[in-house]
N, C-alpha and C positions, 0 to 999 in steps of 0.2 A: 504494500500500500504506500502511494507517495502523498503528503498533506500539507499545503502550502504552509508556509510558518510567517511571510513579510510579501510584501509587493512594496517597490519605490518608484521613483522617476529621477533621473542621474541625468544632470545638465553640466555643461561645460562650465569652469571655474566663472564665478560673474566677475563682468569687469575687464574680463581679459580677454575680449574678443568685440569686432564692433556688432552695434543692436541688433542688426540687421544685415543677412549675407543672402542674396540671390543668383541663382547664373542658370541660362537655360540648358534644355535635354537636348544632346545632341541627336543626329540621323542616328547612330550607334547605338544611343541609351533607349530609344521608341518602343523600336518590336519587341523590347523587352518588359513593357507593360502588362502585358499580355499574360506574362508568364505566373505562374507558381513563385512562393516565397520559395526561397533556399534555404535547405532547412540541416546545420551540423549540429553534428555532437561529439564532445572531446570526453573522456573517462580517464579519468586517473586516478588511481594509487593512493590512497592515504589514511591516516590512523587516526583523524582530527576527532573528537567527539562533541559532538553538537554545543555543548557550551562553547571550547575552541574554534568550533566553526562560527558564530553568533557574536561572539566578542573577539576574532582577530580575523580573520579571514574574510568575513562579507565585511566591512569596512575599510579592509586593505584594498578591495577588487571594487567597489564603489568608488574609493577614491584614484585609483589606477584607471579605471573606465571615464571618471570626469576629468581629467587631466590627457588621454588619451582623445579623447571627443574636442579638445579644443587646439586637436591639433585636424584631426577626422573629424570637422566643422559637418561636412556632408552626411553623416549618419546621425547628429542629432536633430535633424529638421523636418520635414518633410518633403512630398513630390508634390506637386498643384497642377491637378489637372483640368485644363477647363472645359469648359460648358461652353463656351461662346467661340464661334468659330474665328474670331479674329485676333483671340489670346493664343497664346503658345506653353507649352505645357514646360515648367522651370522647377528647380529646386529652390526653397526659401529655406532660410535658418532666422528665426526671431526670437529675440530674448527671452523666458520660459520656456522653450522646446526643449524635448527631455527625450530621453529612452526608457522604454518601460525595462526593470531589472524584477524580477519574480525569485523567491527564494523558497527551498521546498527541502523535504525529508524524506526518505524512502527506505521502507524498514526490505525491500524488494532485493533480487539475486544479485549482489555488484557480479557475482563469478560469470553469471549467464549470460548476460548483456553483456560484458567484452569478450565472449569467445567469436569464435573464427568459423565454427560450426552454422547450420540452421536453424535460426530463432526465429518464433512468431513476430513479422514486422509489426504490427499495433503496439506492441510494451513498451516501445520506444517513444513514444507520443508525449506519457509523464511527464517526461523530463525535458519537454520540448515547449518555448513562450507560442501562446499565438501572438499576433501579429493585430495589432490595436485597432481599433474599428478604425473604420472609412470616416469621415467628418468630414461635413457640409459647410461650405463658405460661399456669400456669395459669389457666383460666376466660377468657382472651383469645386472641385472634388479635392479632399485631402488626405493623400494618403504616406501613412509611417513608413520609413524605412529599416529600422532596427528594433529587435526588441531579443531579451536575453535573459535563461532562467538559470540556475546555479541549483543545484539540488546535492546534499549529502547523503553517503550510505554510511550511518556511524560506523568510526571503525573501520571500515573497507574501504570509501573512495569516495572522488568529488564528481560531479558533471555537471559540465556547461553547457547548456543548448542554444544555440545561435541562429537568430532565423531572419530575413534583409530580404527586400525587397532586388531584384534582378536589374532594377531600373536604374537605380542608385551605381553598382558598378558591378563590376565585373569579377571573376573568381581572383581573379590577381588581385584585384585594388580591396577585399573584403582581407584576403589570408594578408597582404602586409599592416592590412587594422588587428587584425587579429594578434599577429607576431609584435606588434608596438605596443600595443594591452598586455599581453603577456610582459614583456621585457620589463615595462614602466612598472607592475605586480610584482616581480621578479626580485626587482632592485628598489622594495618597499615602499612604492609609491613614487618614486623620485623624478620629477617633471626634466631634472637634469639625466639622467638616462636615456628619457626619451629624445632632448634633442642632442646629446652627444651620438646618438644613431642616427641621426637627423637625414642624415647623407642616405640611409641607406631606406628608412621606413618612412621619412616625410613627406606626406601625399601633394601632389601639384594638381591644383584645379582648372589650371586655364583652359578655357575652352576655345581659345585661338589656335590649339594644336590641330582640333578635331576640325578639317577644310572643306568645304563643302559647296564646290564652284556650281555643283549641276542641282543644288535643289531639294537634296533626295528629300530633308526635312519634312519639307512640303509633302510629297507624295506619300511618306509613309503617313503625317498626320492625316492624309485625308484615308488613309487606309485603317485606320484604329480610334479616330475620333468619336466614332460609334459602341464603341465598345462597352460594356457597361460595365463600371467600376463601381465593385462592392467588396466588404469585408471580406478577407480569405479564411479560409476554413479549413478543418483538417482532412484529409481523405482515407478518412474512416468509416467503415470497417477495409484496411486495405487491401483484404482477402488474399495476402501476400506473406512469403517467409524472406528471411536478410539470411543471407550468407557473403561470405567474403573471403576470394582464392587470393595464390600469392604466385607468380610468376616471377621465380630466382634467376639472377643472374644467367645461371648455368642453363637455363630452361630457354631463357629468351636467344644465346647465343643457340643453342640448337635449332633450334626456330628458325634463326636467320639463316645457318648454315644451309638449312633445310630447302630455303625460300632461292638461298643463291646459287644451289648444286640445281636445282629446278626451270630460275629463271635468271641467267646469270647477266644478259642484258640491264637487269634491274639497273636504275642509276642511286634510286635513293631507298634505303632500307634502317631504319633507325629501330629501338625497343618498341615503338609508340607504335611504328607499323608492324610489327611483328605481332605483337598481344593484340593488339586490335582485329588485328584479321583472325587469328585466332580463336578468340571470344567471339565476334561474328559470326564464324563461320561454325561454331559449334551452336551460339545461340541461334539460328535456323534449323540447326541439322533436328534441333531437341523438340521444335515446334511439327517434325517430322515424326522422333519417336513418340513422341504423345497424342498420333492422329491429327494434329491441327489441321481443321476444314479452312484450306486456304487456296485460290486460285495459284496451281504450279508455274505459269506461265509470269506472276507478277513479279517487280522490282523490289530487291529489297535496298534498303537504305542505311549508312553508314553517316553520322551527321557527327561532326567535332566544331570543338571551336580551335578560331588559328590568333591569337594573340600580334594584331600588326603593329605594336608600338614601333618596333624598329624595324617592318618591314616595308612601309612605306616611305616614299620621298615628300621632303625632309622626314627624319622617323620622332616620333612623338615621344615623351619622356619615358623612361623605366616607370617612374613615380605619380605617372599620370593617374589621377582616382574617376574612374568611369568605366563605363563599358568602352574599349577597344578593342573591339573581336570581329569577324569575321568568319561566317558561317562554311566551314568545309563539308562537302557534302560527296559521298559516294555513293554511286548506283551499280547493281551488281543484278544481273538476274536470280532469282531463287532456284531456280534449276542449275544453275551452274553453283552455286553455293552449297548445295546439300550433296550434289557432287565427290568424286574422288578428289578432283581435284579446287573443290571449295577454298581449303584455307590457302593454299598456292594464287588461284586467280584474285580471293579476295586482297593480298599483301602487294599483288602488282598495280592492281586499282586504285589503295589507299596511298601506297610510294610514287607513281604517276602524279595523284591529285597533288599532292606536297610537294614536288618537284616542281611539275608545271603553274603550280598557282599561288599557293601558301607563301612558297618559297621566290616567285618570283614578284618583284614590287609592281611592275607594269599591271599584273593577273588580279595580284591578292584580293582587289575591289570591285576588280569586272564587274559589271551587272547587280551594283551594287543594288541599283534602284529597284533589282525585279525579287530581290527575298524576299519578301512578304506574299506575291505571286508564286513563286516556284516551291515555299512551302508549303501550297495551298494544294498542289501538282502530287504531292506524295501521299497525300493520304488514302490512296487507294492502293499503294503499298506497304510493306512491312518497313518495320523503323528500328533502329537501335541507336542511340544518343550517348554521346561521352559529356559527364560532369566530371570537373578539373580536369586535372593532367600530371601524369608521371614526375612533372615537375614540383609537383606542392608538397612541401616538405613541413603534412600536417602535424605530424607525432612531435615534431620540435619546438610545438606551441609550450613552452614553459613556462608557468603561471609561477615556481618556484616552489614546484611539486614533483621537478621532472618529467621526464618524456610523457606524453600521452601513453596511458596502456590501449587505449582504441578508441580509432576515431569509426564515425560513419556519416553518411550524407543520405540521412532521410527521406529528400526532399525526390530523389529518385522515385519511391515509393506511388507515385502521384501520376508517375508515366510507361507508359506501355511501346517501347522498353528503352530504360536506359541502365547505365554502368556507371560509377565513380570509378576515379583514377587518383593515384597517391604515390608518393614516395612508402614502402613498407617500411614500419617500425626501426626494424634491427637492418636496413641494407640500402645502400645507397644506390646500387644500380639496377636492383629490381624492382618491379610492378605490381602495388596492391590495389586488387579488382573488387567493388562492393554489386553486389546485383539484387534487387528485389524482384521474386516470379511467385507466384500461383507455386504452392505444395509442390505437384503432380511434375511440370516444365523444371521448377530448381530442382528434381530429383533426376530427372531424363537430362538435366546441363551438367550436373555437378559429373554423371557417369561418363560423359563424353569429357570432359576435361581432365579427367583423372587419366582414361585410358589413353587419351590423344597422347597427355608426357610420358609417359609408361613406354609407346612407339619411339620416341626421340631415339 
């Protein structure tokens, strides 16, 4: 049983920031409206007991979270969406804006909820904030962008549940909020921590980086203007189990070796495409062992995001806070996928797309204006989506507890079908995969991924 013990509102120090901060959404930040809140959880390790937790630790992460906020100005405000077709949809920060902080106890399994194993996805909800109602202004809709619950298991461990709106920024621009929280917690509150890292976690908001000669602004507002913004909610019951494989170093060099004895042309073959096609090409093949009534002849789809800070000309900050992405998208027939040679064709497809487009500055944008359209295009095929990337080195979020004993990204749970992607715990060159499926599909995936390394 988990039973709230506090709820707060954590505003950036007064005083030390001006009344009033505004700047609008860029073409990048739009489509992401649309979306699901993003929903982590960080599990750690610890022996605190609820008085130690109530008298030092929420007031150390309160005050670490408002000295953090007035640095990540952008998560404590809101998004303003208008009503009026002649506004434009901006982020405001005004003096009182806060983050909701939720504080909870859970007398529940800390052992269960960090294993590796198949868990009932719903248990995890607990420990997880919603996301503060919608609120009406005139000519606006107003919606929160952060909100964050702490929950203790006495005795066994802490957890944080973090859930932001998509709008606000991007998986980069949130994980270096997160890693500046942490450090500023870390080193007992100390605002001079935070900007002695300054260089490395200080978020840049200018919105002069993000260029925009052709308009797109325009066209996608008039493509989401109608949308109807309301509270989000949780997507429960999610008739879903969490598991979470780990692709070792050694596993992914097989893979490639595998990919390069097969198709030695390849130009570009990195871990990201090796697991990807991999987990792809098994999650199809499972929708096969489990009967899925599915047109054989359809497209299935491979969707990542491609991080352009520094792929475009001029290249945009490391530190930029916003969405800077770019939708990579592979299409693959499902016949050919479920195939012998599925995870073969699927690793030439995704290293192609990364070559020719991700990778090239001219490409990376192509057709920027038609996303919104050409996602529209897929939904009479099969889908698999990547949240974060190989590169998010989430276990090293250290509150000054030490490593995360397990993370997870919830927020998967909401779509039909996506994967999280991670740095693994204990290993710097491997890939930690999280998946939410139906009982029946994560028991027909897990057997095909077992047996696929097994072949290596």
């Amino acid at each position: 049983m988990t039973t709230q013990i506090e709820s707060s509102q954590i505003s950036p120090p007064h005083g030390e920031i001006p009344p009033e901060i505004s700047f609008p959404l860029t073409y990048l930040d739009l489509p992401w409206l649309r979306f699901h809140p993003i929903r982590r959880l960080f599990f750690y390790d610890s022996t605190a007991s609820k008085s130690s937790f109530l008298e030092t630790h929420i007031p150390k992460l309160k005050q670490s979270l408002s000295l953090t906020l007035k640095h990540y100005i952008a998560l404590a405000g809101n998004i303003l969406f208008p009503l009026i077709p002649s506004e434009k949809t901006r982020y405001r920060y005004v003096v009182g804006d806060s983050v909701s902080l939720m504080v909870s106890e859970s007398t529940n399994d800390f052992d269960s909820l960090v294993g590796y194993g198949v868990r009932d996805a719903d248990q995890f909800y607990e420990y997880l904030p919603q996301m503060p109602p919608v609120k009406d202004e005139p000519g606006f809709k107003i919606i929160p962008v952060l909100a964050i619950k702490v929950t203790l298991f006495p005795g066994r461990g802490i957890c944080i549940g973090i859930a932001n709106s998509h709008g606000i920024g991007d998986g980069s621009s949130i994980v270096r909020f997160i890693k500046a929280w942490a450090s500023t917690n870390k080193f007992e509150g100390s605002d001079e921590e935070l900007l002695i890292q300054a260089r490395k976690y200080a978020p840049c908001f200018d919105r002069k980086f993000i260029r925009d000669p052709l308009g797109i602004d325009a066209i996608f507002w008039n493509e989401i203007r109608h949308i109807l913004v309301h509270s989000s909610t949780f997507p429960l019951p999610t008739k879903k189990v969490r598991a979470t494989y780990i692709l070792h170093e050694a596993d992914i060099k097989k893979l490639k070796d595998l990919v390069i004895s097969r198709i030695p042309r390849l130009v570009y073959l990195s871990s990201f495409v090796a697991a990807s096609a991999y987990m792809w090409s098994k999650m199809v093949k499972s929708g096969d062992v489990i009967g899925e009534e599915v047109d054989e002849s359809r497209d299935e789809y491979l969707v990542y995001s491609i991080d352009v800070r520094a792929r475009v000309d001029p290249p945009v900050p490391e530190n930029y806070f916003g969405n800077c992405v770019a939708a990579g998208v592979v299409k693959v027939g499902r016949g050919v996928l479920v195939g012998d040679e599925g995870f073969f064709l699927a690793a030439e497809a995704i290293g192609d797309d990364i070559q020719n487009r991700a990778n090239n500055k001219e490409q990376v944008l192509k057709g920027v204006e038609n996303w919104l359209s050409d996602f529209k295009k897929m939904l009479g095929g099969g889908f698999l989506g990547v949240s974060g990337s190989p590169k998010f080195d989430l276990y090293n979020m250290d509150f000054g507890w030490g490593k995360a004993r397990k993370t997870e990204v919830a927020s998967i749970d909401g779509e039909n079908h996506s994967m999280s992607m991670c740095k693994p715990r204990n290993s710097e060159r491997g890939i930690e995969i999280g998946l939410s499926l139906p009982t029946q599909r994560m028991e027909a995936f897990a057997a095909l991924f077992a047996h696929g390394l097994t072949q290596l």
